[in-house]
C-alpha positions as CSV (number, residue, x, y, z in Angstrom):
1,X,-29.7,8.4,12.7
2,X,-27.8,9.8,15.7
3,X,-25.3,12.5,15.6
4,X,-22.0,11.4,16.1
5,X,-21.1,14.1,19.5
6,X,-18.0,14.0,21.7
7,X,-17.0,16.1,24.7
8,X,-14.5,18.6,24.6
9,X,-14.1,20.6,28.0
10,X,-17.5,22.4,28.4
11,X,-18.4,22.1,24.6
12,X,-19.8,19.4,22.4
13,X,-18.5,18.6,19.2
14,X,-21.0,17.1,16.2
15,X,-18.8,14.9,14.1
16,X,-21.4,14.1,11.6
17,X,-23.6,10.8,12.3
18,X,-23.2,7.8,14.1
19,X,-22.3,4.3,11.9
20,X,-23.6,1.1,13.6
21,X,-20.4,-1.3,13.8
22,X,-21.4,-4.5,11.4
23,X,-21.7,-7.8,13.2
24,X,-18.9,-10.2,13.9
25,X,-19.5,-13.8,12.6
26,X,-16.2,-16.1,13.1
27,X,-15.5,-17.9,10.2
28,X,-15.0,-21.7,10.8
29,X,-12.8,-23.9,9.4
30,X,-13.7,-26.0,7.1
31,X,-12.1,-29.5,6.4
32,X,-9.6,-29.9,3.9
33,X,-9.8,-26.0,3.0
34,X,-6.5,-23.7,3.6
35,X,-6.5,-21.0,6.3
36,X,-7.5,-17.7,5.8
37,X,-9.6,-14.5,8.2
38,X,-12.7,-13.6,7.9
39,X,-13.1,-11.6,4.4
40,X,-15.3,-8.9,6.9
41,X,-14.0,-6.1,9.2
42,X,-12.4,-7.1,12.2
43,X,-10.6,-5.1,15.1
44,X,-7.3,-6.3,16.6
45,X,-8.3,-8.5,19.1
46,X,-10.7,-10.1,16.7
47,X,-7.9,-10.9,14.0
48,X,-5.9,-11.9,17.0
49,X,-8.4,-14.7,18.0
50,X,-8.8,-15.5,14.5
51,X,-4.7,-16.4,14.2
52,X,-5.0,-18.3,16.7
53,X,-5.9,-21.2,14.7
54,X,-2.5,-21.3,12.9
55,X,-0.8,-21.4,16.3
56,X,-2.8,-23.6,18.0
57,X,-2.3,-25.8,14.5
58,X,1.6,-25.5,15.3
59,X,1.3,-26.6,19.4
60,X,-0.6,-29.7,18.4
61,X,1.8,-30.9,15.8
62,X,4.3,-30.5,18.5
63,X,2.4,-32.6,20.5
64,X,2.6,-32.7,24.7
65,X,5.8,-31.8,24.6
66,X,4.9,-27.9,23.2
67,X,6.5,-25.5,24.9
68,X,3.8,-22.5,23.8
69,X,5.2,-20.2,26.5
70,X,8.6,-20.2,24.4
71,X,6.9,-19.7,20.9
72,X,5.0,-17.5,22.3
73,X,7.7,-15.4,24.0
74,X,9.5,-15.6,20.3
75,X,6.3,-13.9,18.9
76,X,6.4,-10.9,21.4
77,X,10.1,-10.6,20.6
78,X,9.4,-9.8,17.2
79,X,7.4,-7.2,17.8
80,X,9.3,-5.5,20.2
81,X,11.1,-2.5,18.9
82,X,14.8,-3.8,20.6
83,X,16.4,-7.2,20.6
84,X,18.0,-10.0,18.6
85,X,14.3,-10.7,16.7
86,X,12.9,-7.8,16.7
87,X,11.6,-7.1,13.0
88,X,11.5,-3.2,13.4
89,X,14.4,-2.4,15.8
90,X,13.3,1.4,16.4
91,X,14.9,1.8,19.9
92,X,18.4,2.0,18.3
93,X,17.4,4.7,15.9
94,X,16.1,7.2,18.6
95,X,14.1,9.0,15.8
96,X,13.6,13.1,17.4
97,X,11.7,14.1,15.0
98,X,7.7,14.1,16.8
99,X,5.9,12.2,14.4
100,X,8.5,9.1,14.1
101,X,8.9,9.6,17.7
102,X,5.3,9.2,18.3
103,X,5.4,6.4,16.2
104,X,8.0,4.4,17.7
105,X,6.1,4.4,21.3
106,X,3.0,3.2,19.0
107,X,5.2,0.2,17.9
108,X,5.9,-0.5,21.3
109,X,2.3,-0.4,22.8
110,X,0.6,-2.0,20.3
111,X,3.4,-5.0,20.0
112,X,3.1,-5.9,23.5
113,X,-0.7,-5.8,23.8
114,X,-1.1,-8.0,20.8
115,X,1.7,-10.4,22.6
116,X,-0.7,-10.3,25.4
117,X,-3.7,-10.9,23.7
118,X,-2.4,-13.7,21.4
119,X,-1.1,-15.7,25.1
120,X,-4.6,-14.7,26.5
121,X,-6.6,-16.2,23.3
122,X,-4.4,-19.5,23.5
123,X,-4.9,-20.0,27.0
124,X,-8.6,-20.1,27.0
125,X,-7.8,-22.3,23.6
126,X,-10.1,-20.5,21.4
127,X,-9.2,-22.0,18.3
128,X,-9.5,-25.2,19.7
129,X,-12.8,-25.0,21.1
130,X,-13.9,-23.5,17.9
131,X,-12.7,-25.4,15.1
132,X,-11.6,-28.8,16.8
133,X,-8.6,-30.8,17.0
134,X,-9.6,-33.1,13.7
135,X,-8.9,-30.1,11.7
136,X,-6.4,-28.3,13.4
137,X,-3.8,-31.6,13.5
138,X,-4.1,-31.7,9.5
139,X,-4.4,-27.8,8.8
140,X,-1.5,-27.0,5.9
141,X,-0.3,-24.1,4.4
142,X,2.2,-22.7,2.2
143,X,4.1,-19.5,3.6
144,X,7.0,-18.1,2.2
145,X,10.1,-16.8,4.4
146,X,9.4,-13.4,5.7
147,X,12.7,-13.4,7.5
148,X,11.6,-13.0,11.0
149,X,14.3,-14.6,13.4
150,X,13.0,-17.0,15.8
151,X,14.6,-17.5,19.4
152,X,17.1,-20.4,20.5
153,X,14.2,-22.1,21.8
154,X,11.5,-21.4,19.2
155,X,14.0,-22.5,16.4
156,X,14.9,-25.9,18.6
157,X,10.9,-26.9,18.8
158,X,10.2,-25.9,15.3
159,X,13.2,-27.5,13.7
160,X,13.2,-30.7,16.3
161,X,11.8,-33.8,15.9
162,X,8.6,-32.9,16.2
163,X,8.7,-30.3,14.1
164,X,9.7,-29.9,10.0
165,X,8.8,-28.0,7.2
166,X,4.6,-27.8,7.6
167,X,5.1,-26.8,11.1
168,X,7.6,-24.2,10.6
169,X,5.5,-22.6,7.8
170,X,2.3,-22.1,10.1
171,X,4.0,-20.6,12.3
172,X,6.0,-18.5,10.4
173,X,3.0,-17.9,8.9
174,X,1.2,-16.9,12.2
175,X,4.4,-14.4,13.1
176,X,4.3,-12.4,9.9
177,X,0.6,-11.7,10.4
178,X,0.7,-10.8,14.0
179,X,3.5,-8.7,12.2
180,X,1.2,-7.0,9.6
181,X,-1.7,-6.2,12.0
182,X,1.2,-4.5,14.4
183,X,2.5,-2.3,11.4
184,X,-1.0,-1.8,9.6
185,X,-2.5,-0.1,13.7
186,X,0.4,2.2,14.0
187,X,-1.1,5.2,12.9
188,X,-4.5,5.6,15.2
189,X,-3.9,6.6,18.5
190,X,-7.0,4.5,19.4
191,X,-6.0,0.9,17.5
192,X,-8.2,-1.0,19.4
193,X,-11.1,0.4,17.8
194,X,-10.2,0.4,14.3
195,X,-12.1,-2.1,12.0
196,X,-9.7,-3.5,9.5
197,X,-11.4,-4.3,6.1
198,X,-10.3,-7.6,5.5
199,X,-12.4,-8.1,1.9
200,X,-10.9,-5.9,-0.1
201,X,-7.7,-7.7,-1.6
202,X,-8.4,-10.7,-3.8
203,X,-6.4,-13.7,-3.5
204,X,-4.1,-11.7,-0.5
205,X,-4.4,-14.6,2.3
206,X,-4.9,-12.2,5.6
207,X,-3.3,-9.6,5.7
208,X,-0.8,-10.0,3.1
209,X,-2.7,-7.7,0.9
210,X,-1.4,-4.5,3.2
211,X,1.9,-5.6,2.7
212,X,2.8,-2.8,-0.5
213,X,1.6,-0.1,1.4
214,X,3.5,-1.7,4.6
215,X,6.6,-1.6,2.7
216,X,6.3,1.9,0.8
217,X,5.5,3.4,4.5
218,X,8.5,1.8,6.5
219,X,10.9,2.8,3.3
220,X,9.9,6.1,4.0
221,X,9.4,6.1,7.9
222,X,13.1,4.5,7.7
223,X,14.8,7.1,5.5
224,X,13.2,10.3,6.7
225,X,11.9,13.0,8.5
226,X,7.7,11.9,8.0
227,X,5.1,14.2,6.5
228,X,1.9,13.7,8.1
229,X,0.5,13.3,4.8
230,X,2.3,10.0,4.6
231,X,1.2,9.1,7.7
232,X,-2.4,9.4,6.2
233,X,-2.0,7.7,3.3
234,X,-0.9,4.7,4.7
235,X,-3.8,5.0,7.0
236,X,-6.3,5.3,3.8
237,X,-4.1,2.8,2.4
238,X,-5.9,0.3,4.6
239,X,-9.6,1.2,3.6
240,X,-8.9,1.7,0.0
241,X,-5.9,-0.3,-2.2
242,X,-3.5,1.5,-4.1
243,X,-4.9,0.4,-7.3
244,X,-8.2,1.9,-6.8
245,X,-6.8,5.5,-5.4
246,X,-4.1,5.5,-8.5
247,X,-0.8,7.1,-8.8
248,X,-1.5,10.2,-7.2
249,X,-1.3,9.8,-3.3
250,X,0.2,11.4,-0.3
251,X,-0.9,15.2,-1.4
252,X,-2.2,17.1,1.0
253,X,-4.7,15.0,2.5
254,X,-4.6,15.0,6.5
255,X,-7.9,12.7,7.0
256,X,-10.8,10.5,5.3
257,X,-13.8,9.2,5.2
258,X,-13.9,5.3,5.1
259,X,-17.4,3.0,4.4
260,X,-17.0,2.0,7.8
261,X,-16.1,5.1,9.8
262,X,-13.9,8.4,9.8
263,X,-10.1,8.9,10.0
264,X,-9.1,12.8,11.1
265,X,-5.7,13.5,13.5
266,X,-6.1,12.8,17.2
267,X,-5.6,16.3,18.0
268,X,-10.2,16.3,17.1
269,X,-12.0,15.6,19.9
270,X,-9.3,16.5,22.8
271,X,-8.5,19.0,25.0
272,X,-4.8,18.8,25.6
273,X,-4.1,20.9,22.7
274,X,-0.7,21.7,23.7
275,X,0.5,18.3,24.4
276,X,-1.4,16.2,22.3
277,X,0.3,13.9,19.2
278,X,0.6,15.9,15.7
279,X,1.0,12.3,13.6
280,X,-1.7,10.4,14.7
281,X,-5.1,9.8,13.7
282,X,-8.3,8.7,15.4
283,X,-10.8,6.3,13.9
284,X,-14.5,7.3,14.8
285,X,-17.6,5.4,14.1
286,X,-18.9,8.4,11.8
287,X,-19.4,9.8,8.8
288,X,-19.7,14.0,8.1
289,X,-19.5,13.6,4.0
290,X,-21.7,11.5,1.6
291,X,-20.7,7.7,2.8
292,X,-18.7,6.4,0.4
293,X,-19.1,2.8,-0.7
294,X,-16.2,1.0,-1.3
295,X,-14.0,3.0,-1.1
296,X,-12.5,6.7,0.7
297,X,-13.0,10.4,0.3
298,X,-9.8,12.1,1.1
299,X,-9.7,15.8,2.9
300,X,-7.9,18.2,1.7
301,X,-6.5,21.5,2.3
302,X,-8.3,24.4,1.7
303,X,-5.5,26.1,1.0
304,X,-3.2,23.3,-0.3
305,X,0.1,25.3,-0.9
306,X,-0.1,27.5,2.4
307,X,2.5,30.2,1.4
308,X,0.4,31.5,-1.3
309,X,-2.6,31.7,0.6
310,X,-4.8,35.4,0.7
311,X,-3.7,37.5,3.7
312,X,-5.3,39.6,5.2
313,X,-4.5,42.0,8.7
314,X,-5.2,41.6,12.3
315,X,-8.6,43.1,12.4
316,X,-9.6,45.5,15.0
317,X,-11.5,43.7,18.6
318,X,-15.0,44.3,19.8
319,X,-17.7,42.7,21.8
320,X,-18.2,39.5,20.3
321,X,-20.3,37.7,22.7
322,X,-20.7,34.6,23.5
323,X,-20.3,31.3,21.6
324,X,-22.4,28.7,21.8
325,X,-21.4,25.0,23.5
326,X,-22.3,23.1,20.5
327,X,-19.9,23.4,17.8
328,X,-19.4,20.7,14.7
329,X,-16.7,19.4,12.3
330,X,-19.0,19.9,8.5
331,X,-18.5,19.2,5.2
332,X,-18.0,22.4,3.2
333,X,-21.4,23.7,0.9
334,X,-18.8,23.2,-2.3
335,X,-16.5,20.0,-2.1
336,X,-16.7,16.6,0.0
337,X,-13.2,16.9,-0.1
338,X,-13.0,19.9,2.3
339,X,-14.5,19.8,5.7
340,X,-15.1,23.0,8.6
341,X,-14.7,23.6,12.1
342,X,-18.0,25.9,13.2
343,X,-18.5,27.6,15.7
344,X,-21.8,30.1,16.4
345,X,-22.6,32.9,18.8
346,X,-25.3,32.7,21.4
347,X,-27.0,35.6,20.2
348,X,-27.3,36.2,16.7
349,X,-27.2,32.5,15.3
350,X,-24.0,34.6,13.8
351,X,-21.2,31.7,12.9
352,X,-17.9,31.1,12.0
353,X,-16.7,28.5,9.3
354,X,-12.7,27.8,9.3
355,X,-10.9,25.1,7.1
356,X,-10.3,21.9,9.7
357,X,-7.1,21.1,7.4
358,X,-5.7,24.8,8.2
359,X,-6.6,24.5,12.0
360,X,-4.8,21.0,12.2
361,X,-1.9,22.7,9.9
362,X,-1.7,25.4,12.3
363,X,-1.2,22.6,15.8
364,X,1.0,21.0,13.5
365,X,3.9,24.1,13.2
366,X,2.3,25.3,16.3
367,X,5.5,26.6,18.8
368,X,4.9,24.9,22.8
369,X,7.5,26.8,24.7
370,X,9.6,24.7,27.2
371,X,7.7,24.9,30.6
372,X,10.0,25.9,33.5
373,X,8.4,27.3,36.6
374,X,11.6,29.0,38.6
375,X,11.1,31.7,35.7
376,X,8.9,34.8,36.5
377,X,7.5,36.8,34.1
378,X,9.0,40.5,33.6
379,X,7.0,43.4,34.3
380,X,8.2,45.1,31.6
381,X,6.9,42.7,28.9
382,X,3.1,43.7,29.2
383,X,3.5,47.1,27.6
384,X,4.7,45.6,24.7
385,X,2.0,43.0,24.0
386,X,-1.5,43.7,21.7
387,X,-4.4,41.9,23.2
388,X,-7.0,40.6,20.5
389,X,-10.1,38.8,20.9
390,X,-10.9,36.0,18.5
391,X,-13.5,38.3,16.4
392,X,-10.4,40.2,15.4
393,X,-9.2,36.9,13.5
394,X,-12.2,34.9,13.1
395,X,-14.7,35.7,9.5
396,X,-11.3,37.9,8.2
397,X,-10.7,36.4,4.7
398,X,-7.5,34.1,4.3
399,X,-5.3,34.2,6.5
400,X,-4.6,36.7,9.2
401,X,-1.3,38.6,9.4
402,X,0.2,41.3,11.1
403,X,3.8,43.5,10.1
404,X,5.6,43.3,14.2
405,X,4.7,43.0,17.5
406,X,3.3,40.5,19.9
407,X,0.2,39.8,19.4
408,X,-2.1,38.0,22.7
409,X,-5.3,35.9,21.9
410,X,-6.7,34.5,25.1
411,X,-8.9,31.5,24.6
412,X,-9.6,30.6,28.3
413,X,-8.6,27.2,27.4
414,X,-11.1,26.6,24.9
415,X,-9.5,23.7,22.9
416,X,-11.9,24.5,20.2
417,X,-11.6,28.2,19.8
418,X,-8.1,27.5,19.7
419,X,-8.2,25.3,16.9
420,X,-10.3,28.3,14.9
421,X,-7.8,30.6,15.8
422,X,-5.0,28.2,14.4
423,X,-6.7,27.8,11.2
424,X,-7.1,31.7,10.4
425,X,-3.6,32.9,11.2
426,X,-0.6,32.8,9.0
427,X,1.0,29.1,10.7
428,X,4.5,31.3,10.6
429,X,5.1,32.5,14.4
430,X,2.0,31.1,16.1
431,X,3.1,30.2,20.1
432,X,0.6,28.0,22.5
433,X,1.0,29.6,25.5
434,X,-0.1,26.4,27.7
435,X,1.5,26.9,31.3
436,X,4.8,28.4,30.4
437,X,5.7,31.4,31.9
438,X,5.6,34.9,29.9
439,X,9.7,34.7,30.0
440,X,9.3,31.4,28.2
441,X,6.6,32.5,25.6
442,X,9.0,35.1,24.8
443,X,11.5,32.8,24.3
444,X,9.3,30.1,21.7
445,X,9.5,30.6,18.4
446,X,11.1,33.3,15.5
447,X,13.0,36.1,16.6
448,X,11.4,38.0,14.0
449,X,8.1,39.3,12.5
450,X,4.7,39.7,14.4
451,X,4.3,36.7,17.0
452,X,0.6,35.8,17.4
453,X,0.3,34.1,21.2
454,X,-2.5,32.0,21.9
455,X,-4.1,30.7,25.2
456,X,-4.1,32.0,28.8
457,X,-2.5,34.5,29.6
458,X,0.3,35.6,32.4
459,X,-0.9,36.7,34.7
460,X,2.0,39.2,35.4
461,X,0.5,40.2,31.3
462,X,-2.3,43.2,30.5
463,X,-1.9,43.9,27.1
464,X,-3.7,47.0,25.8
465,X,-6.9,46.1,23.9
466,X,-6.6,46.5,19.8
467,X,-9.5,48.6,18.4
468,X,-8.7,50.6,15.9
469,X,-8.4,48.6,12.2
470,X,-5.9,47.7,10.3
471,X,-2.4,45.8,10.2
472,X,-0.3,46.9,13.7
């Protein structure tokens, strides 16, 4: 089996071992049977397809006279985020918060690209061509109100002489499932990809069996300010029902491993540190922990209550040397629950281990000062800043601290090294220097205690070197 490896600037990252994606097989429709997708894993697009049956069922009840452009514009309305019949009207609420935020732009994008697919799939009439017209014209279901409003026009075909009670139901059964894939994607910043179990809820037709954990999630994405751990649990949510996980979700967990792949925050895998989402997750066709069947493994914290955590001081630099390009993402030697960023030197075969949860934690509270480049750096600043290498953080047990100053870590952009360094210091006054100026960096963050500043830095900046050990 293959290792799972992606790119990140001039290193490669191991993310376990590669899953082969199942095959596909579309599910037919059988005469006289009731509707239903494919009880296998499907991506959007795929479930997408597979609806189209229900609306291709409504435009031939309609007859000629269809207009599908207007039912179909009625769908896409639905999912946007703004409008008369839109079913999650997030424009209005402006959320500033950066996880809701982020989450809001995912409603968006994903709502329009499934409106786009679902017109695409009906104009090549899949359905049709698949299941035939016999058994589309007497297809019948029973689908309760969701509440969705329809348009002028979509409510004039469905309720029109043409139309009546089993037309309305299909497609108001076809609307609330384009609906529940929208809401059940918006948490992986790569959607597309994302095989949605479709086995695992007896007797839920569709998706309808996401729709507790829909609910729970939007009660609390409505309400309030969003942990990330919430975020995640809906995410798991999808993989593994409620009533197999228990009472006792949400935690501390910040990623998973799934049957059919693994779930860890987008931040993994990129190089755009600075900028890149803190609420999403990325789906990957991998698996670094035994494979569970069935069901998830969730990852937790090493250290799950942060604040109590073992501290230890800034210890003193030295040559280091060089790290090697290969790094990987590892389950840790004494729990599946916990996995490891690890990095290792070039020379000695020498490596570092740091929780993944802690170096995700750390992006997370992470300051990124405002980036403003009429502001010059003082000269004055330099002889007040400590420069460290990463060896002075790096293999020092817990979490590293310091009493005052301003502390300067340069990673030469290293998007991994700066995820180790995140994970080993105290997440309390940690700035990512990025391209702001040394006026700005200044600026991020507390006004008190040490200030730990990581990434490149000014170039107006030249710290004096830290040797000597012990706290500064």
């Amino acid at each position: 089996m293959n290792d799972y490896v992606l790119q990140v600037g001039r290193r490669r990252l191991r993310l376990g071992k590669v899953l082969e994606s199942p095959r596909i097989a579309i599910v037919d429709l059988a005469a006289g049977a009731g509707w239903d997708l494919p009880k296998q894993a499907l991506t959007a697009r795929q479930v997408v397809q597979s609806l189209d049956t229900l609306f291709e069922a409504v435009c031939l009840r309609l007859g000629p006279e269809a207009d599908r452009e207007s039912l179909l514009q009625s769908m896409a309305s639905t999912l946007a985020i703004a409008g008369r019949e839109a079913c999650l009207p997030l424009e209005a609420l402006a959320f500033a918060d950066p996880v809701r935020h982020e989450l809001t732009s995912q409603a968006a994008r994903i709502g329009r690209t499934l409106a786009e697919w679902a017109a695409e799939t009906n104009r090549a009439r899949v359905a049709l061509k698949h299941s035939g017209r016999e058994k589309l014209e007497v297809l019948e279901l029973r689908s309760r109100c969701d509440g969705h409003l329809w348009s002028g026009k979509a409510t004039s075909l469905l309720t029109g002489e043409r139309g009546g009670s089993v037309v309305m139901q299909l497609y108001n059964e076809w609307l609330h499932q384009m609906v529940l894939l929208r809401d059940a994607l918006l948490p992986f910043e790569n959607w597309e990809e994302v095989p949605l179990p479709l086995g695992l809820h007896d007797g839920a037709r569709g998706l309808r069996g996401l729709e507790p954990a829909r609910d729970r999630f939007l009660a609390r994405f409505l309400t309030r300010i969003l942990p990330h751990a919430s975020v995640v649990d809906y995410a798991r949510s999808l993989f593994d029902p409620a009533d197999r996980i228990g009472a006792a979700r949400d935690g501390d967990l910040y990623g998973f491993q799934a049957e059919s792949g693994l779930v860890l925050p987008a931040i993994v895998g990129r190089n755009d540190i600075e900028s890149s989402p803190g609420g999403l997750l990325t789906w990957h066709s991998a698996h670094v922990s035994s494979r569970p069947i069935g069901r998830t493994v969730a990852f937790r914290y090493a250290f799950a209550e942060y604040l109590s955590a073992p501290r230890s001081p800034i210890g003193p630099s030295s040559d280091d040397g060089d790290l090697l390009d290969e790094a990987a993402i590892v389950a840790a030697p004494v729990a599946e629950d916990c996995v490891q960023l690890g990095l290792e030197f070039a020379t000695d075969r020498h490596s570092y281990r740091v929780d993944l949860g802690q170096c995700l934690r750390g992006q997370r509270f992470a300051y990124r000062p405002a980036v403003d480049a009429a502001n010059a750096a003082p000269a004055e600043a330099a002889e007040n800043v400590v420069g460290h290498n990463f060896g002075a953080v790096l293999g020092q047990p817990g979490l590293v601290t310091a009493e005052d100053g301003l502390h300067l870590l340069p990673t030469g952009g290293d998007a991994l090294l700066t995820l180790a360094l995140l994970g080993s210091i105290y997440p309390e006054n940690i700035v990512l220097a990025g391209s702001a100026s040394w006026t700005e960096i200044l600026a991020a963050g507390k006004g008190y205690g040490a200030k730990f500043v990581i990434g490149r830095p000014p170039t107006a900046v030249r710290p004096r070197l830290h040797t000597t050990a012990g706290a500064i």
